[in-house]
TIVO-2410 file (N, C-alpha, C; in nm, 3 decimals):
# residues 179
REC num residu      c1      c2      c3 atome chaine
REC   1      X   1.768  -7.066   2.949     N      A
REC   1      X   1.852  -7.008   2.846    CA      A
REC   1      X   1.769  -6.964   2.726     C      A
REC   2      X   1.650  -7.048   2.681     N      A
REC   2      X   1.577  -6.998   2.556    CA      A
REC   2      X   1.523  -6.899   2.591     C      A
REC   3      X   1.457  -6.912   2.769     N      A
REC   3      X   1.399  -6.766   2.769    CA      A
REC   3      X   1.443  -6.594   2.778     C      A
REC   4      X   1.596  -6.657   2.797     N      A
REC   4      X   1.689  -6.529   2.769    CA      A
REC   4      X   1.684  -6.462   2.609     C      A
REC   5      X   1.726  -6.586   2.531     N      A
REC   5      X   1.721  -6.548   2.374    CA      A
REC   5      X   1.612  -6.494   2.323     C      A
REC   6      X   1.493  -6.555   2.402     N      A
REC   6      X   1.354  -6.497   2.347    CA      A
REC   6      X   1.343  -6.345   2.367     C      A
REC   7      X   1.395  -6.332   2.469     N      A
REC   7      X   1.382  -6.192   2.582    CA      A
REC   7      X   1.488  -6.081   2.460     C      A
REC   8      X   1.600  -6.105   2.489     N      A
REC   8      X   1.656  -6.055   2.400    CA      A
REC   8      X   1.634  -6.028   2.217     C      A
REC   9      X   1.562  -6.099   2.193     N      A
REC   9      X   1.507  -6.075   2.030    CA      A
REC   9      X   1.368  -6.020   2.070     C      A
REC  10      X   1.296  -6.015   2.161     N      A
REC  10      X   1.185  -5.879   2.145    CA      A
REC  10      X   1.233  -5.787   2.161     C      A
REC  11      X   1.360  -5.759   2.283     N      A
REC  11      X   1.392  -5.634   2.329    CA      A
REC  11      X   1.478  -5.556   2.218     C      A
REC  12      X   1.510  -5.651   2.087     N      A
REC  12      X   1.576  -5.605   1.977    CA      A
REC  12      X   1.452  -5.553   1.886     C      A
REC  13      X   1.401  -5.598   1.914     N      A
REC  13      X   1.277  -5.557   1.768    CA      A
REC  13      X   1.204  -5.448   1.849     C      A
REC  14      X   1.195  -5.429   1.986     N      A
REC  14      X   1.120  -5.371   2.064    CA      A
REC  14      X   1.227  -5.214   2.012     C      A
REC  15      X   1.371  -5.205   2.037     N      A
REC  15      X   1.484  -5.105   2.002    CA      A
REC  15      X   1.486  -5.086   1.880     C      A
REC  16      X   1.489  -5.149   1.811     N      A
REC  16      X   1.470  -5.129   1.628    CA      A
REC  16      X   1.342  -5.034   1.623     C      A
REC  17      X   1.229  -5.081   1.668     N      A
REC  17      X   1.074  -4.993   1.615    CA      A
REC  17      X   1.066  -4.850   1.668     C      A
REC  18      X   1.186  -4.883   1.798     N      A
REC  18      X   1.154  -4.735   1.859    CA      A
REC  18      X   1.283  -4.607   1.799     C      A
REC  19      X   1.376  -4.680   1.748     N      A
REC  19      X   1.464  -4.607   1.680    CA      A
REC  19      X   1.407  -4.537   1.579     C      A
REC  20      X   1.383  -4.632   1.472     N      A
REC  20      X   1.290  -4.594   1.364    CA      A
REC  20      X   1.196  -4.495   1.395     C      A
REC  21      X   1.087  -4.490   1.509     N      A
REC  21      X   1.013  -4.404   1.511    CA      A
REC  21      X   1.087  -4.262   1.521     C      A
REC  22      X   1.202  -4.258   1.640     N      A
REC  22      X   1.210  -4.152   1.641    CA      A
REC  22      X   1.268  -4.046   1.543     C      A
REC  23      X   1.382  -4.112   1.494     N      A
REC  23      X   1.473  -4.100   1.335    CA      A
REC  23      X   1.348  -4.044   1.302     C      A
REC  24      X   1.208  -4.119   1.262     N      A
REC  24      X   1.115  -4.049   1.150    CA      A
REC  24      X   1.043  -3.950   1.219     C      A
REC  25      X   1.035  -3.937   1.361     N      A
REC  25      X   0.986  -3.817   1.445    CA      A
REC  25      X   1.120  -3.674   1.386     C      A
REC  26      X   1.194  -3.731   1.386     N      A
REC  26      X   1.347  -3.615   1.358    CA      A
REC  26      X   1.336  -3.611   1.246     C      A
REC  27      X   1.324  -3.651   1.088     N      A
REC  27      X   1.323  -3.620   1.017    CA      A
REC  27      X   1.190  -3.532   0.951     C      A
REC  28      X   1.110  -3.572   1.008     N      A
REC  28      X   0.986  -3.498   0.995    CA      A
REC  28      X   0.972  -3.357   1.033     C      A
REC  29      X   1.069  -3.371   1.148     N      A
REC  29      X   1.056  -3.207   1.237    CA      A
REC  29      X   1.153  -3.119   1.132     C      A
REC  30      X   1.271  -3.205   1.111     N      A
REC  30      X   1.364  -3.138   1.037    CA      A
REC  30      X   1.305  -3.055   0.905     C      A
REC  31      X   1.219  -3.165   0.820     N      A
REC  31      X   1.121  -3.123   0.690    CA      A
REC  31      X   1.032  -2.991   0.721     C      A
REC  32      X   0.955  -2.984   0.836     N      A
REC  32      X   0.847  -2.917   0.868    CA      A
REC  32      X   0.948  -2.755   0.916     C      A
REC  33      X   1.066  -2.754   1.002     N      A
REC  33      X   1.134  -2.626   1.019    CA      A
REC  33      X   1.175  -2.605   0.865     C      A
REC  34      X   1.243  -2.626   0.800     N      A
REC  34      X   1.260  -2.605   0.648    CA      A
REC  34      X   1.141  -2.537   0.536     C      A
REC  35      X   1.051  -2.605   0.547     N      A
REC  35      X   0.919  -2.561   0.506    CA      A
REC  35      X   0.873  -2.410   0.573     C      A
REC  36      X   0.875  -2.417   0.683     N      A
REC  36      X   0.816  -2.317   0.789    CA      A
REC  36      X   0.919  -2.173   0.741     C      A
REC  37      X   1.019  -2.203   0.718     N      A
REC  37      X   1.113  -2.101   0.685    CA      A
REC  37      X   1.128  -2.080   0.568     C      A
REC  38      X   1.124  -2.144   0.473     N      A
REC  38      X   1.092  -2.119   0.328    CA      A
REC  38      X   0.952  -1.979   0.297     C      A
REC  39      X   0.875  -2.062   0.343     N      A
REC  39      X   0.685  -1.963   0.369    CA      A
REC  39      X   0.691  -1.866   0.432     C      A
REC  40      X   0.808  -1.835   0.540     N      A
REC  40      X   0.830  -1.733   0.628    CA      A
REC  40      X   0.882  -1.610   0.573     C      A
REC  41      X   1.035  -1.665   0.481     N      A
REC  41      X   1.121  -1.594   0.388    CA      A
REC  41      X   0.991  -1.533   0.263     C      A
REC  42      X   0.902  -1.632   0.211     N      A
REC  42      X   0.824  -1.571   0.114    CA      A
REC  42      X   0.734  -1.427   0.148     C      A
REC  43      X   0.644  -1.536   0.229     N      A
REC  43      X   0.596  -1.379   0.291    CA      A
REC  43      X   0.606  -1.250   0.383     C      A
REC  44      X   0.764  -1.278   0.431     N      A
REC  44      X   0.820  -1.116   0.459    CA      A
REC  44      X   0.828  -1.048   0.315     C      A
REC  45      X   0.915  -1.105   0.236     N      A
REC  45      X   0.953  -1.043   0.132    CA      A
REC  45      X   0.769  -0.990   0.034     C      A
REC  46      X   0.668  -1.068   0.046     N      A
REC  46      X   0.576  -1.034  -0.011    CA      A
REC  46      X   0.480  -0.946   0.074     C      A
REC  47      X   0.506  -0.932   0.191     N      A
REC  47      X   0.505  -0.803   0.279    CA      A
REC  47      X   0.540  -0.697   0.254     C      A
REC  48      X   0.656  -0.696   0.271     N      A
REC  48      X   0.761  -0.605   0.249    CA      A
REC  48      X   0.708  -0.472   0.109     C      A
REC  49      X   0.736  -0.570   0.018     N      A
REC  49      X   0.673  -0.518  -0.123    CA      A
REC  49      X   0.567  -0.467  -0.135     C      A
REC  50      X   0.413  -0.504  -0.020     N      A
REC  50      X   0.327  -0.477  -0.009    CA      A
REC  50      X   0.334  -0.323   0.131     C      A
REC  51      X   0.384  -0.305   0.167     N      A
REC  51      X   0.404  -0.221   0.256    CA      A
REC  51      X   0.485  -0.089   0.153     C      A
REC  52      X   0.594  -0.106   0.107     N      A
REC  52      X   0.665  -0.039   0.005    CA      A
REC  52      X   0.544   0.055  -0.111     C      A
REC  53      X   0.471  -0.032  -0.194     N      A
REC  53      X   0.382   0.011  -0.236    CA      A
REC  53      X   0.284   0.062  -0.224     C      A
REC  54      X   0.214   0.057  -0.084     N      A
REC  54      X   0.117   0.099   0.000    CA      A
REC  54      X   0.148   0.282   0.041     C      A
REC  55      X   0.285   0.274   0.064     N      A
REC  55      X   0.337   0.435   0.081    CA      A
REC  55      X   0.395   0.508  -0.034     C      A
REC  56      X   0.354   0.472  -0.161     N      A
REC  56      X   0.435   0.566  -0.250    CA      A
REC  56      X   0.415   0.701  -0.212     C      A
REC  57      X   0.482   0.787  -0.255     N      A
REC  57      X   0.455   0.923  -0.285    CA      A
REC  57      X   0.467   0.950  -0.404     C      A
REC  58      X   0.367   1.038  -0.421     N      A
REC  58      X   0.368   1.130  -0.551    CA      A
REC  58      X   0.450   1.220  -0.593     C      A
REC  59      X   0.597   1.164  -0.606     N      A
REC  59      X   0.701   1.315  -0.598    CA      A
REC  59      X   0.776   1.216  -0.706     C      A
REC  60      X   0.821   1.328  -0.817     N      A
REC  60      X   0.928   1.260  -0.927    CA      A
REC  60      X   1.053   1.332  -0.859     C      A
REC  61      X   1.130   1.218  -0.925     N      A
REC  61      X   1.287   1.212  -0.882    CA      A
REC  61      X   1.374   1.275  -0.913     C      A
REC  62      X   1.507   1.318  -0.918     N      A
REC  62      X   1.636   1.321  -1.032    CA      A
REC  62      X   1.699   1.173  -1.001     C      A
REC  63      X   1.790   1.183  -1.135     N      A
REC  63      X   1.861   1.069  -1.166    CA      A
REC  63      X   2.010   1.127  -1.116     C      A
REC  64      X   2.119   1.063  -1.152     N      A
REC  64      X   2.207   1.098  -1.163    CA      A
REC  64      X   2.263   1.183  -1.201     C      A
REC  65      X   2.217   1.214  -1.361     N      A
REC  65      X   2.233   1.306  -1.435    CA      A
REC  65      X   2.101   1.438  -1.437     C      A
REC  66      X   2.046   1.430  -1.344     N      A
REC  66      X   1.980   1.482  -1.314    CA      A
REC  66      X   1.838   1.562  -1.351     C      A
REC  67      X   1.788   1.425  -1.429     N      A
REC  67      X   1.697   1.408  -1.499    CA      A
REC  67      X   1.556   1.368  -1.396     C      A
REC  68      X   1.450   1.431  -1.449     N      A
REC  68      X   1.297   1.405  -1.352    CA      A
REC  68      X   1.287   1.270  -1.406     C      A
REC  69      X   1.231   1.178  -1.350     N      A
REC  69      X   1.216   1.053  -1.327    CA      A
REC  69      X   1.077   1.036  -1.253     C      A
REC  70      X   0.963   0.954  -1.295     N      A
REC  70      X   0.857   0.920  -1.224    CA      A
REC  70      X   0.837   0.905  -1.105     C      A
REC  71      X   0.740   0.892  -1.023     N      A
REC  71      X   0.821   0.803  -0.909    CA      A
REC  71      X   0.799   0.654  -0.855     C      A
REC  72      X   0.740   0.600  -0.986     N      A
REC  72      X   0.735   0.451  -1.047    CA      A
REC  72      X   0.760   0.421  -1.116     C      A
REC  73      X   0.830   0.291  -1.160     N      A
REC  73      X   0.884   0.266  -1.277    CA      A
REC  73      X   0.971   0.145  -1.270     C      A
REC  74      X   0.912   0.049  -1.423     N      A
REC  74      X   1.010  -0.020  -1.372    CA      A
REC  74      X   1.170  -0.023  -1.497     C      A
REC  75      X   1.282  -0.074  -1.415     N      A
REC  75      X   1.388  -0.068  -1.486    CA      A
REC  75      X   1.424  -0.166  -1.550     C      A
REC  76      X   1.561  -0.225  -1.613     N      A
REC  76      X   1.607  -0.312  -1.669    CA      A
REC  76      X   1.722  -0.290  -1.701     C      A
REC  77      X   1.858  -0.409  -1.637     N      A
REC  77      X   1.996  -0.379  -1.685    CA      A
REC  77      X   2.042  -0.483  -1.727     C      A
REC  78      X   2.165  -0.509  -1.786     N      A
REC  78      X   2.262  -0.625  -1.823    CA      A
REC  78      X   2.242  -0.682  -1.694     C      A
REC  79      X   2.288  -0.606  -1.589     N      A
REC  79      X   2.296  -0.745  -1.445    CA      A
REC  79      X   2.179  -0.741  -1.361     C      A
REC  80      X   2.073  -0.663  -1.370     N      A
REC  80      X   1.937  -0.683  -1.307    CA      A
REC  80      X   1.859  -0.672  -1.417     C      A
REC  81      X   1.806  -0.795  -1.538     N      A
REC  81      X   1.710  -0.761  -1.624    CA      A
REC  81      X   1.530  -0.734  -1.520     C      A
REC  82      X   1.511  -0.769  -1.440     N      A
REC  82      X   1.385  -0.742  -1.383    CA      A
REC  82      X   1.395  -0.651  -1.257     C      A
REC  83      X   1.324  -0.522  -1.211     N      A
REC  83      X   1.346  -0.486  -1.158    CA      A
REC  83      X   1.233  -0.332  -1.130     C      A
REC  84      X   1.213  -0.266  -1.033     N      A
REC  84      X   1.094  -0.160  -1.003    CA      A
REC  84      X   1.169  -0.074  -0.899     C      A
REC  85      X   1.178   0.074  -0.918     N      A
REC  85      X   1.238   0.171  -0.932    CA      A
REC  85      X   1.092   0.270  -0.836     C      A
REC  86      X   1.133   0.347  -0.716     N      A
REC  86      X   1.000   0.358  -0.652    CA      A
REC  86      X   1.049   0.494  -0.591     C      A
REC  87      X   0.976   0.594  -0.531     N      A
REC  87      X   1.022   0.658  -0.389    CA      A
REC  87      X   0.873   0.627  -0.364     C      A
REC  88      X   0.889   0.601  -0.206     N      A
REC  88      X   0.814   0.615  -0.103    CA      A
REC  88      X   0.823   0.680   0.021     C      A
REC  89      X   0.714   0.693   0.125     N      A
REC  89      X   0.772   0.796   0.251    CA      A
REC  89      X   0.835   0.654   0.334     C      A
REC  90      X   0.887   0.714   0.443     N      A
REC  90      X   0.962   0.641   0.561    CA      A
REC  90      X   0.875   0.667   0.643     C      A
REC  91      X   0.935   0.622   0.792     N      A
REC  91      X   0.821   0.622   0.922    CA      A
REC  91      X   0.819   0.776   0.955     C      A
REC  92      X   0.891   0.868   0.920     N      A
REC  92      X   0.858   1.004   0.910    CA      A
REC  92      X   0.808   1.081   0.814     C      A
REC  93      X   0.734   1.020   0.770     N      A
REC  93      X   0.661   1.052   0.657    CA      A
REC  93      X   0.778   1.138   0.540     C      A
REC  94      X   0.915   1.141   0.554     N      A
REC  94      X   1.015   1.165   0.472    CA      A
REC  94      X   1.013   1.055   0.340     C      A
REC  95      X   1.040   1.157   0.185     N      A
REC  95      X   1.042   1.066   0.103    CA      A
REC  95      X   1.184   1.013   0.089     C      A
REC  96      X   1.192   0.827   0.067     N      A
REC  96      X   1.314   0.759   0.028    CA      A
REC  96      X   1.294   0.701  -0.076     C      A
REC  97      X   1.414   0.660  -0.146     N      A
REC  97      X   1.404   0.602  -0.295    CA      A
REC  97      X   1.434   0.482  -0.267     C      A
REC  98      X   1.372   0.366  -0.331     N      A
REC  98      X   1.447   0.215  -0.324    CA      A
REC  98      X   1.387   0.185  -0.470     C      A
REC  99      X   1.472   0.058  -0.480     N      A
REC  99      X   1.463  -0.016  -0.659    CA      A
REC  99      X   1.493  -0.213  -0.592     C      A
REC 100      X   1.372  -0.263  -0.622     N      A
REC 100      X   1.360  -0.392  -0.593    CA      A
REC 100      X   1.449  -0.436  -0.743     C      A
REC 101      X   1.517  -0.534  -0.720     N      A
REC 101      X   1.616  -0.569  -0.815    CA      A
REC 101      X   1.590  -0.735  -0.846     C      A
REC 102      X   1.561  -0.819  -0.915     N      A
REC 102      X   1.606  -0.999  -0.905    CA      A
REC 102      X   1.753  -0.982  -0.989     C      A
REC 103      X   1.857  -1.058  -0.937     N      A
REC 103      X   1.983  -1.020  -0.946    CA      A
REC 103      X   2.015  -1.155  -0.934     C      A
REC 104      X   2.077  -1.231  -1.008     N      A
REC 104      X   2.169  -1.317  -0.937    CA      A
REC 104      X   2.096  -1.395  -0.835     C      A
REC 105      X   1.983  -1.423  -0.895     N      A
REC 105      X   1.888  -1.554  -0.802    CA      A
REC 105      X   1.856  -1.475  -0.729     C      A
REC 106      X   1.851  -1.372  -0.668     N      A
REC 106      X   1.795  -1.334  -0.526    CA      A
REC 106      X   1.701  -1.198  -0.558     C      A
REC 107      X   1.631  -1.174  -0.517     N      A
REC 107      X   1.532  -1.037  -0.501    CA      A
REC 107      X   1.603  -0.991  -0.414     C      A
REC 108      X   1.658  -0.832  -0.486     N      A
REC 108      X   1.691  -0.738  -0.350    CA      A
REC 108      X   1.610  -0.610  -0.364     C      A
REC 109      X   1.645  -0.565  -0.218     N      A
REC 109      X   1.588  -0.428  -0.209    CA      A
REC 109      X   1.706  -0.329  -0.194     C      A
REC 110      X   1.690  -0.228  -0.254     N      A
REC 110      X   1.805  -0.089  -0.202    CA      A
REC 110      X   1.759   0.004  -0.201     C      A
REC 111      X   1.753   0.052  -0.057     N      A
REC 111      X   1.730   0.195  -0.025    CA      A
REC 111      X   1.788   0.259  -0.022     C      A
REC 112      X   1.770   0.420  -0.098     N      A
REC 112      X   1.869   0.545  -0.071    CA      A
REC 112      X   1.770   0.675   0.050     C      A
REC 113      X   1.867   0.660   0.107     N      A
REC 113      X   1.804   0.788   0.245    CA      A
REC 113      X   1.765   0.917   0.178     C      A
REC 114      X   1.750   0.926   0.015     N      A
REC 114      X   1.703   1.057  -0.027    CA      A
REC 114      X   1.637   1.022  -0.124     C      A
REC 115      X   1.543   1.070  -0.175     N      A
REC 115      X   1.483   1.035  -0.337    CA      A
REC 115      X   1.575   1.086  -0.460     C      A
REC 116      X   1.583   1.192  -0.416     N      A
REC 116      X   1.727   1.236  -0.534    CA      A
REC 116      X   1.829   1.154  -0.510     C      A
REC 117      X   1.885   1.099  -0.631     N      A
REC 117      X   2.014   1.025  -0.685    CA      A
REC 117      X   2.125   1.099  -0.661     C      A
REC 118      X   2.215   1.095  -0.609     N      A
REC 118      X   2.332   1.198  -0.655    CA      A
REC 118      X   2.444   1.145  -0.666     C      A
REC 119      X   2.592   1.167  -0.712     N      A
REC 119      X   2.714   1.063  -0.660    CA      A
REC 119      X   2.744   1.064  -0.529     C      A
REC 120      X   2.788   0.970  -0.534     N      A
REC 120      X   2.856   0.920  -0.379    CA      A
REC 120      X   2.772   0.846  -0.254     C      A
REC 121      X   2.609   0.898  -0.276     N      A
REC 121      X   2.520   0.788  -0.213    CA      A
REC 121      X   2.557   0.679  -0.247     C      A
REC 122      X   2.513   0.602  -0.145     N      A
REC 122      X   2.530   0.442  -0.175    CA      A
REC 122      X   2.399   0.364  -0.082     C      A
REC 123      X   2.340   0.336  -0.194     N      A
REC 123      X   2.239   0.282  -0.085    CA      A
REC 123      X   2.271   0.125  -0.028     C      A
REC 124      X   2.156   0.135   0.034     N      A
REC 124      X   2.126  -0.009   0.133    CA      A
REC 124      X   2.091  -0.120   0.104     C      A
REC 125      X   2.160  -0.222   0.080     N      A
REC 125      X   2.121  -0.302   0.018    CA      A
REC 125      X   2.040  -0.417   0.134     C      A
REC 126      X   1.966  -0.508   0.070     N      A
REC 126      X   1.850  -0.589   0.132    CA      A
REC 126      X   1.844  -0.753   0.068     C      A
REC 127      X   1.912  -0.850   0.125     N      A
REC 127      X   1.818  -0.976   0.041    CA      A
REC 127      X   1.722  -0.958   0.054     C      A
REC 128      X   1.619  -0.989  -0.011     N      A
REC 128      X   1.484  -1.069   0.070    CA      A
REC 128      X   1.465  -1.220   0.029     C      A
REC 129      X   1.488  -1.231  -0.091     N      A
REC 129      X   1.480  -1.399  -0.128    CA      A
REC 129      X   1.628  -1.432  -0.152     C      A
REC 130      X   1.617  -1.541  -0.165     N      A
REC 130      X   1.798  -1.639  -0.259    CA      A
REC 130      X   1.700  -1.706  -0.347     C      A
REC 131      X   1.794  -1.762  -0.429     N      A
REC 131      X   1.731  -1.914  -0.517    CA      A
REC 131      X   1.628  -1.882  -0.605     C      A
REC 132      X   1.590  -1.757  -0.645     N      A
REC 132      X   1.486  -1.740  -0.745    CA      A
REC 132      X   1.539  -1.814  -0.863     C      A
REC 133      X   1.437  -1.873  -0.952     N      A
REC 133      X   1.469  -1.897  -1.041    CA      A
REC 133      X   1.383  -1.856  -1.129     C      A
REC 134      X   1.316  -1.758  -1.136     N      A
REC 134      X   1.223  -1.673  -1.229    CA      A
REC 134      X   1.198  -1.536  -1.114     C      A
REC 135      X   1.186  -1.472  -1.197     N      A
REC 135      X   1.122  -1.321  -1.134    CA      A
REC 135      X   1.079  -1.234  -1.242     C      A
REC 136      X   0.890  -1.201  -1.252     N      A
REC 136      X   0.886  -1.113  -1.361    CA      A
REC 136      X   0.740  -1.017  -1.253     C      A
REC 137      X   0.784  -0.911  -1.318     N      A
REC 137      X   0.687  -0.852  -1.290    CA      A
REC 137      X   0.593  -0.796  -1.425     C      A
REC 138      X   0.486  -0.702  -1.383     N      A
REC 138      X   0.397  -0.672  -1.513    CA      A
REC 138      X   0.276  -0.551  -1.425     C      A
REC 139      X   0.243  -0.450  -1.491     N      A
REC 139      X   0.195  -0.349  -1.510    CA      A
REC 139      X   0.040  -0.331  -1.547     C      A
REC 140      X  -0.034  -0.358  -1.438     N      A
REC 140      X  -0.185  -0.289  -1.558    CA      A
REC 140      X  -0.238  -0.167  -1.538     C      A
REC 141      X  -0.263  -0.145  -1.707     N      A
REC 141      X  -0.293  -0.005  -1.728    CA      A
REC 141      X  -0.395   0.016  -1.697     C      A
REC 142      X  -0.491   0.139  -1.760     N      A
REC 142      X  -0.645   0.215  -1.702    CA      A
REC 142      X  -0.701   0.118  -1.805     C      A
REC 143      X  -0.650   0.059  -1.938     N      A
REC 143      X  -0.738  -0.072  -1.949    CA      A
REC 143      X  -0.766  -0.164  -1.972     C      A
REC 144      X  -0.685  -0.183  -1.819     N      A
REC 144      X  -0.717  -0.319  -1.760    CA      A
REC 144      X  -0.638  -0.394  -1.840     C      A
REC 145      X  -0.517  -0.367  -1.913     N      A
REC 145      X  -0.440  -0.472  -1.974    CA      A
REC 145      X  -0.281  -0.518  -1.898     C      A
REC 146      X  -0.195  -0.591  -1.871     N      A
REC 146      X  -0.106  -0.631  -1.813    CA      A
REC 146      X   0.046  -0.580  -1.922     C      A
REC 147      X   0.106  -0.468  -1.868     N      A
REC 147      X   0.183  -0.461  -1.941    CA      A
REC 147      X   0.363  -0.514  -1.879     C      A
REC 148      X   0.490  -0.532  -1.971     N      A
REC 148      X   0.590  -0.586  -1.911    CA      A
REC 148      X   0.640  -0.505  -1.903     C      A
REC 149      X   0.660  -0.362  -1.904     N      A
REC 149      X   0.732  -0.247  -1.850    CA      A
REC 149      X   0.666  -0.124  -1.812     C      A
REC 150      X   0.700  -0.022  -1.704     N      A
REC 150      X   0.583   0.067  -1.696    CA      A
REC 150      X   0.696   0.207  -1.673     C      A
REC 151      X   0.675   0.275  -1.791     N      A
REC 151      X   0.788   0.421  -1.801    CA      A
REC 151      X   0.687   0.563  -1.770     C      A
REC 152      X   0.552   0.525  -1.799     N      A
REC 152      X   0.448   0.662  -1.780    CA      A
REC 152      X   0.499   0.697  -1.642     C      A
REC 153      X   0.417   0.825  -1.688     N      A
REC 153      X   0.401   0.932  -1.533    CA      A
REC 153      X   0.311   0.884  -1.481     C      A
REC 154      X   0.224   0.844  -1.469     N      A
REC 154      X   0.097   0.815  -1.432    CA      A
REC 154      X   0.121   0.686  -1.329     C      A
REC 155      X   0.047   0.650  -1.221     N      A
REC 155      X   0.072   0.500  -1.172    CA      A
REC 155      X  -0.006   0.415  -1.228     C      A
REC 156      X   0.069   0.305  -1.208     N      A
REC 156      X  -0.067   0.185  -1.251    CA      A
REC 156      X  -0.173   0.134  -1.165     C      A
REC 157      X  -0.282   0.126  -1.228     N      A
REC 157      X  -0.346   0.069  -1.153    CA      A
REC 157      X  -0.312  -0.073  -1.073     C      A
REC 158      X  -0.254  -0.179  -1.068     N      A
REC 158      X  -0.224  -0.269  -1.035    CA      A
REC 158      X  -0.016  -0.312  -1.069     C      A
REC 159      X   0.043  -0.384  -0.953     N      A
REC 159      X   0.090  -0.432  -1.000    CA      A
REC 159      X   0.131  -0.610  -0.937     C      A
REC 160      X   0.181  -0.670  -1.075     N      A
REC 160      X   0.180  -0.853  -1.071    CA      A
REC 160      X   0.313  -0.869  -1.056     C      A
REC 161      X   0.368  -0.975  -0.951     N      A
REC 161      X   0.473  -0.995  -0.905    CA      A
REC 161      X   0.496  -1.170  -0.929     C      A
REC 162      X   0.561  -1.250  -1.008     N      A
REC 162      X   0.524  -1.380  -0.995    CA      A
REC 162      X   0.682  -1.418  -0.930     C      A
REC 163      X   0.717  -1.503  -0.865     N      A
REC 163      X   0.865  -1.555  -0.855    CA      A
REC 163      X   0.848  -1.677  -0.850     C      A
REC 164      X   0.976  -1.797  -0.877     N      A
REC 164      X   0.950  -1.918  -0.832    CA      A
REC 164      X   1.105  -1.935  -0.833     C      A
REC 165      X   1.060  -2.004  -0.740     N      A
REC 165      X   1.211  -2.052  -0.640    CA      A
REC 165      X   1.213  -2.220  -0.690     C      A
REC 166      X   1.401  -2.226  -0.670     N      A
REC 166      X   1.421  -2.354  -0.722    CA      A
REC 166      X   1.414  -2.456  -0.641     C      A
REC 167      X   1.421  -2.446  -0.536     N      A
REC 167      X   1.417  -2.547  -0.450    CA      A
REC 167      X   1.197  -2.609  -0.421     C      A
REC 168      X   1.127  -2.508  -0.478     N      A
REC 168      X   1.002  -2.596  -0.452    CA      A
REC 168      X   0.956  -2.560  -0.603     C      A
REC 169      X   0.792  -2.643  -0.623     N      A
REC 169      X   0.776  -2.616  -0.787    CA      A
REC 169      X   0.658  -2.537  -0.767     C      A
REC 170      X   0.665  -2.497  -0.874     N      A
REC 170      X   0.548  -2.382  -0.871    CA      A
REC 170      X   0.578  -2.228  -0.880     C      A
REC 171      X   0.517  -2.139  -0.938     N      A
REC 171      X   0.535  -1.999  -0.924    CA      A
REC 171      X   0.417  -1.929  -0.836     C      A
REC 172      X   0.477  -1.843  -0.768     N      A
REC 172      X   0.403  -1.772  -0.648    CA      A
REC 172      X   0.395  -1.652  -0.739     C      A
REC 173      X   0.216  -1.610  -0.710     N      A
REC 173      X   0.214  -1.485  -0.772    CA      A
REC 173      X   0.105  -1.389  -0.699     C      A
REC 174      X   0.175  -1.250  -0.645     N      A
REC 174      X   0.060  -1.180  -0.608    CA      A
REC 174      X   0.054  -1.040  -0.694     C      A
REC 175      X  -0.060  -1.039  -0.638     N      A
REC 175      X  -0.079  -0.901  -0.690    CA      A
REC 175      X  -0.103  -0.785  -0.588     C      A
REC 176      X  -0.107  -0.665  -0.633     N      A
REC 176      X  -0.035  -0.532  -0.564    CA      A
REC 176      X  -0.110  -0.420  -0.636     C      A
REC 177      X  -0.273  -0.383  -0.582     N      A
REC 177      X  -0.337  -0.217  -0.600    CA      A
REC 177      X  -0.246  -0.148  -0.608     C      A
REC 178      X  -0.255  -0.038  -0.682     N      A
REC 178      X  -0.227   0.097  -0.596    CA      A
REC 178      X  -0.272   0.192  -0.585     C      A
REC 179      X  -0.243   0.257  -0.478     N      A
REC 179      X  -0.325   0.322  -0.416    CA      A
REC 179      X  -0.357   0.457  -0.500     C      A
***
């Protein structure tokens, strides 16, 4: 009979250690897909931006009102204070207009299928991030200084992208030639 009880209190501690392990095998995996997709979400979106900028074209715009417009630049509204205003070509070497926006925690992208503005387009809208909790960008000029808005005709030589998301600490920041 004792050697039953004995038997039974290893085979309990023996079930306890192996529970535990695996619980912490599962929570670990759980941590590591979370992570993996966080870094994943970052650097499409810091792709993305880097691909975008890589194809500008040299063609100014109309606005709405049908005003020439650069074809860089960045903007600023009541509901998107940070934000960069672009045409670039498409995979047919056709020029399209998009305006990266931080909005409401999230970085978006919106593409319009024309560089000219007109009514009734509606472009495409894009998450690329959620959860920002900072988004600034910044401008350097021919010298070499970092500016917080960029309205010239001219491109900049560089541009700085920092974001930081609330869920990890730290601000991510790259930077962006151009061409």
């Amino acid at each position: 009979m004792l050697e039953v009880l004995v038997a039974l209190a290893i085979f309990a501690i023996m079930s306890l250690i192996t529970y535990r392990g695996v619980t912490m095998v599962i929570d670990t995996r759980i941590a590591v897909v979370s992570e993996t997709a966080y870094w994943r979400e970052l650097t499409l979106a810091f792709e993305r931006i880097e691909s975008d900028l890589s194809q500008l074209a040299p063609r100014p715009w109309r606005d709405g009102a049908g005003q020439m417009q650069s074809p860089l630049r960045s903007v600023s509204s009541a509901a998107a204070p940070t934000g960069l205003e672009f045409v670039r070509f498409d995979a047919n070497r056709a020029p399209l207009h998009g305006i990266y926006e931080c909005r409401d925690q999230q970085l978006l992208l919106k593409l319009y299928p024309q560089p000219d503005l007109r009514e009734g387009i509606e472009p495409v809208t894009h998450q690329l991030l959620k959860n920002l909790s900072q988004c600034e960008l910044a401008f350097m000029d021919e010298k070499n200084q970092w500016l917080p808005t960029w309205t010239q005709s001219s491109r900049p030589r560089a541009i700085r992208i920092r974001l930081a998301m609330q869920q990890h600490n730290g601000m991510y920041e790259r930077i962006f030639l151009i061409p």
